[in-house]
N, C-alpha and C positions, 0 to 999 in steps of 0.2 A: 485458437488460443484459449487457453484454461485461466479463469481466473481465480484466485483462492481469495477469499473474507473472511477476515477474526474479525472480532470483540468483545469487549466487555462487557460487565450491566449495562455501563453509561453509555454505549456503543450501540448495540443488539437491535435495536429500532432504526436507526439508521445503518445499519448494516442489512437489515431485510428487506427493506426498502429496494435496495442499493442491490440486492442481491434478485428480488422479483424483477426490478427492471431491467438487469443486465442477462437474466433470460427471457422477458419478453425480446430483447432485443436481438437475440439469438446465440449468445453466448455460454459458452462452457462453465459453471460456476461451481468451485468448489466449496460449500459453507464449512467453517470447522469452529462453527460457535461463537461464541455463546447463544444461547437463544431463548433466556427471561432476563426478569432484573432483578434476581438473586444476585449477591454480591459476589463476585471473582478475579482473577487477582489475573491483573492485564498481561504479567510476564508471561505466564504460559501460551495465552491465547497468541503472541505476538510472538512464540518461538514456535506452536503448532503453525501458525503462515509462512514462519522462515523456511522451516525444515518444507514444505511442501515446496519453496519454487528450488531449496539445496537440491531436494532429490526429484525433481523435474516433472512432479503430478501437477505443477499450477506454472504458467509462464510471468504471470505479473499478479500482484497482490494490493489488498485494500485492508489495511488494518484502521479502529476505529478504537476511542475510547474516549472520554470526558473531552479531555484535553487535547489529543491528538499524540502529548511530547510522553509521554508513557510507554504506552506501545509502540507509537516508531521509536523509541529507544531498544526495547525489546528485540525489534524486527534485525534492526543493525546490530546486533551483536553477533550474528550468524555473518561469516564473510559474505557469503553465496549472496546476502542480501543489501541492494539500496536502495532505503527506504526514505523516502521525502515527506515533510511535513506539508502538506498543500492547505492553502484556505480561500484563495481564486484560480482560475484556468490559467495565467500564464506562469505561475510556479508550476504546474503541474506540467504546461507544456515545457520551460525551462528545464525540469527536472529527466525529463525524457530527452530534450536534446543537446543539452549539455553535460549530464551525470549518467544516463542510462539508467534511470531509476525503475527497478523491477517494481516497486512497492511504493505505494502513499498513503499515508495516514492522513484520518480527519480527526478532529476534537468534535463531537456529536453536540459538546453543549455551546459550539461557538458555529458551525457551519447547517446551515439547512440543507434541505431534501436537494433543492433545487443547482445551487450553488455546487452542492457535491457532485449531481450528476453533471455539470458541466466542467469539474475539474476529471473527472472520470472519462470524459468524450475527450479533452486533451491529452489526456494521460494514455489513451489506447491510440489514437488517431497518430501523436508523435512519434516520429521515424527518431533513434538516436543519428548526433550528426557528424560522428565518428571526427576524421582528421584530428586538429590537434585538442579535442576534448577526449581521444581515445588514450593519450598517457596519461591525461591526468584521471581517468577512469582505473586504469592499469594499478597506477600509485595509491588506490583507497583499497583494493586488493593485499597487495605487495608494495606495502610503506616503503620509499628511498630515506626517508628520514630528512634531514633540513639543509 
């Protein structure tokens, strides 16, 4: 499994982090930035993660910014992608087994090191658990409408 990581300035620190431990761990990781705290503008970094799992260089994704609600905005704008806002393990596991969330966002100025790698060990460990969470997956896809 290939992970990909963005961020922003307010990101970049907890994304390297995030990023050495998840190749100590033995992991595929793909960085696409940012990597100071020059100011940069979260849309790009959170459509550089989308396009990466669209076109299938990265399988699951960690987007990081201030807040978190930025860049997973970003990230969901790409169909290919969904991206959860996590700030403990059982949204992240939530989001993997009832949404199929390719991607999670943290907010860097609200979740520590430690906290995020434990929503990270939820978020890879979760099997999606398909049956009847797989239409409502289908329908975020391909809207039925109301």
């Amino acid at each position: 499994m290939t992970i990909a990581l963005a961020a922003d300035h307010a990101g970049f620190a907890l994304k390297d982090a995030l990023r050495d431990w998840l190749r100590e761990a033995g992991h595929e990781v793909l960085d696409l930035g940012t990597n100071g705290a020059d100011s940069v503008d979260y849309p790009r970094f959170g459509a550089l993660l989308a396009e990466a799992i669209a076109d299938g260089r990265a399988d699951r994704g960690i987007a990081v910014c201030g807040s978190g609600i930025g860049i997973s905005i970003a990230v969901n704008r790409n169909p290919a992608c969904r991206c959860a806002l996590v700030n403990e393990p059982l949204s992240a596991t939530l989001a993997r087994e009832h949404n199929d969330a390719n991607v999670i966002a943290f907010g860097a100025r609200l979740t520590g090191i430690d906290l995020a790698k434990a929503c990270v060990t939820a978020f890879l460990d979760t099997p999606f658990a398909g049956g009847r969470h797989q239409r409502r997956v289908d329908q975020l896809t391909a809207p039925t409408g109301a």
